[in-house]
VMD Tcl script that draws the C-alpha trace (Angstrom):
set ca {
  {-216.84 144.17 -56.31}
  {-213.24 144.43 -56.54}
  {-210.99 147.23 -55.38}
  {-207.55 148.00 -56.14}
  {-206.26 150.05 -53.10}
  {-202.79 151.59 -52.79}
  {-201.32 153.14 -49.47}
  {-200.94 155.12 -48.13}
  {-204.80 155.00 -47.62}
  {-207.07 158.08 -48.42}
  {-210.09 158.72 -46.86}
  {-211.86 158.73 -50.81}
  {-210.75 155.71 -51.53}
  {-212.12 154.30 -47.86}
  {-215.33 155.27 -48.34}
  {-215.85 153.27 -50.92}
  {-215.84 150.30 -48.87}
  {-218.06 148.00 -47.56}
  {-218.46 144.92 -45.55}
  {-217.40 142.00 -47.27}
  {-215.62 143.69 -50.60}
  {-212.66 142.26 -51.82}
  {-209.60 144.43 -52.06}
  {-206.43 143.75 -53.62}
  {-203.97 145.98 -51.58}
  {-200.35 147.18 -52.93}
  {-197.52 149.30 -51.37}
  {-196.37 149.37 -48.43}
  {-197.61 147.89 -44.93}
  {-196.13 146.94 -41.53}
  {-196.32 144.09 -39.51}
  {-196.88 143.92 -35.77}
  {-198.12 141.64 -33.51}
  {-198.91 141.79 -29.43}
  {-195.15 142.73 -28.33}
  {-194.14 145.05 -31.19}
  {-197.72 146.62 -30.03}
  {-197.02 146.69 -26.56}
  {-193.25 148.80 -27.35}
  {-195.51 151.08 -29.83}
  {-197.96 151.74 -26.79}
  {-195.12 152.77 -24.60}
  {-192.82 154.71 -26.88}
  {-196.44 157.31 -27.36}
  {-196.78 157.34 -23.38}
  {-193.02 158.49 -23.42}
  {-193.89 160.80 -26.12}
  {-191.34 159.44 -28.12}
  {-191.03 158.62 -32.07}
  {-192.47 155.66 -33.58}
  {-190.29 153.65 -35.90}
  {-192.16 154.48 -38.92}
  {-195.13 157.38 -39.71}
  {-198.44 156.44 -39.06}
  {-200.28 158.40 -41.94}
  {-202.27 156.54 -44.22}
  {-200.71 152.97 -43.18}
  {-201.69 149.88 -42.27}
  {-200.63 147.02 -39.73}
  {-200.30 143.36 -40.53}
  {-200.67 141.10 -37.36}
  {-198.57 138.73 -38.27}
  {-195.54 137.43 -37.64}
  {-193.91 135.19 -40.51}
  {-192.49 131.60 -40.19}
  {-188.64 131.11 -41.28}
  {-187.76 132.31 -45.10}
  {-187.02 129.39 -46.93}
  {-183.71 129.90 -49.14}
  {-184.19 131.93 -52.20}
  {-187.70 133.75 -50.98}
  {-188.76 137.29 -49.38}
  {-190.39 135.75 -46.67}
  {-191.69 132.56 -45.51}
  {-195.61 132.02 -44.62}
  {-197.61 135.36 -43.21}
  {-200.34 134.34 -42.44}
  {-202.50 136.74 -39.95}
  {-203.17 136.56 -36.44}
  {-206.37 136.79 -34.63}
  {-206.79 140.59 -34.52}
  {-209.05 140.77 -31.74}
  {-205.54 140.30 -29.28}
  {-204.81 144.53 -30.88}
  {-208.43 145.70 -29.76}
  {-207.23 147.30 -26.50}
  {-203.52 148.71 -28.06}
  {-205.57 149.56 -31.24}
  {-207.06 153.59 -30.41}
  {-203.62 155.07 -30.02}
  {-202.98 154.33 -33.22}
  {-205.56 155.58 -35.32}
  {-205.38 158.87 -33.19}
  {-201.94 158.80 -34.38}
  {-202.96 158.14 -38.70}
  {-203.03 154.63 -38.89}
  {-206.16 153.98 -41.49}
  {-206.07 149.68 -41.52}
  {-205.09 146.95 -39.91}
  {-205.09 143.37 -41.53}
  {-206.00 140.66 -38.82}
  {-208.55 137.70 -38.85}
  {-211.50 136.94 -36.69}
  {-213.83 139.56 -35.55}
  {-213.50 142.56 -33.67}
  {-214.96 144.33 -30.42}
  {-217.39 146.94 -30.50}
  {-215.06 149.38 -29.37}
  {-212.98 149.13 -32.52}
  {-215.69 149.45 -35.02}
  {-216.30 152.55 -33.13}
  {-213.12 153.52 -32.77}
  {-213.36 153.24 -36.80}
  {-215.84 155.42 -37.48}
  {-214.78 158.53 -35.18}
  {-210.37 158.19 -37.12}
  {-211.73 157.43 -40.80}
  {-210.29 153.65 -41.04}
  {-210.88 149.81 -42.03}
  {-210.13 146.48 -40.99}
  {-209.21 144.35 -43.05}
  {-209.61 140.37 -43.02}
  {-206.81 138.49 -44.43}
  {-207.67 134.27 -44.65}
  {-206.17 132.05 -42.74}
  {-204.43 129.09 -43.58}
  {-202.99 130.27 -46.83}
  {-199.91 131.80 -45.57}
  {-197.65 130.29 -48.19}
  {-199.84 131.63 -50.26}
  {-199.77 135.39 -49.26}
  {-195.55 135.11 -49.23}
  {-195.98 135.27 -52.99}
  {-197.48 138.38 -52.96}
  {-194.75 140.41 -50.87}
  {-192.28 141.88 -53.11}
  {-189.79 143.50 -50.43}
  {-189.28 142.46 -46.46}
  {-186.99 144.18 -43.54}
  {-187.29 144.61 -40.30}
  {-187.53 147.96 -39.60}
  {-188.10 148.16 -35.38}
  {-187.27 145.83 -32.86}
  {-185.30 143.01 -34.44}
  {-184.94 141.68 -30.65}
  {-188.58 140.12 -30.86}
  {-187.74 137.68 -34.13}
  {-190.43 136.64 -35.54}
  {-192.96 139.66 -33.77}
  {-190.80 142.20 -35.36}
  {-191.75 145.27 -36.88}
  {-191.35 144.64 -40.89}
  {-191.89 146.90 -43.59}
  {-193.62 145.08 -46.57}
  {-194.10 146.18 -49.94}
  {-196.93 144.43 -51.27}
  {-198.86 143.60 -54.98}
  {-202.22 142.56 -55.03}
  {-202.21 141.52 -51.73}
  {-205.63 139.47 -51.20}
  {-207.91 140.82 -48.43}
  {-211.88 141.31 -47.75}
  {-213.38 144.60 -46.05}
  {-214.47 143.41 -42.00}
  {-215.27 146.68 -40.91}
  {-215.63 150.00 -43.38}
  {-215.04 153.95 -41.81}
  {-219.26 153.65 -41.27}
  {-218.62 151.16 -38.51}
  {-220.54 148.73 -40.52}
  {-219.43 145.11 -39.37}
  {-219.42 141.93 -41.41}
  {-219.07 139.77 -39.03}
  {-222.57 141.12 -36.92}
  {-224.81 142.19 -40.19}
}
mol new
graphics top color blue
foreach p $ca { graphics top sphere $p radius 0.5 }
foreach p [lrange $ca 0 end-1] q [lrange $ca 1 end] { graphics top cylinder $p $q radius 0.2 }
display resetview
């Protein structure tokens, strides 16, 4: 089954979900990878704002290669999410309700999933190039500093993904 998801992300529309759907996401997301997580971690120990609200988003770790002349962005593809696991909790506590990553995840995080109400989602490898074509809109919106790990806002259209883990914890990677 196919499902057409928008974000921000509801809870509704999450429960619908399971292991190994396909999902076709538009809107908006954010990238981030380990050192735009790392500055995200330490502005909410300071207590301090985050770049963007939380609430019904979700993270893309990814950081893109250079944009070739005339495009939004050049190849995105993900990043093995299990490198977020430990900077992950924070935030979820905090709204987030996805993350995009590849590769499986601890069992921490599909905990972690159940108790805030959110997915992972697996985006494929190796077809970067591909994904570019479905991101309408790119800027960097935090920490321009860290190139190609900074924080971008993307405004996406059919973006190609599969459920990993659904808000029930359930895991496709273990069933």
């Amino acid at each position: 089954m196919i499902h057409y998801l928008k974000t921000p992300l509801e809870d509704q529309v999450l429960d619908r979900l399971q292991p190994g759907d396909e999902v076709l996401l538009s809107g908006i997301i954010y990238t981030a990878r380990d050192a735009a997580h790392q500055r995200l971690m330490s502005l909410l120990e300071a207590g301090s704002p985050l770049p963007f609200d939380l609430k019904g988003q979700v993270i893309y770790y990814m950081g893109p290669s250079p944009t070739p002349k005339g495009a939004v962005i050049g190849a995105c593809g993900p990043t093995t999410a299990y490198r977020m696991d430990d900077m992950t909790e924070p935030l979820l506590k905090n709204g987030l309700k996805g993350t995009i990553g590849k590769g499986s995840r601890s069992p921490k995080i599909r905990e972690y999933l159940k108790t805030y109400h959110a997915v992972y989602l697996i985006a494929v490898g190796g077809i970067g190039a591909l994904y570019s074509q479905m991101i309408e809109h790119s800027e960097i919106v935090a920490f321009e500093d860290l190139g190609t790990e900074a924080i971008r806002k993307l405004r996406v259209k059919d973006f190609p993904l599969y459920v990993g883990i659904d808000t029930q914890g359930r895991d496709l990677y273990t069933q």
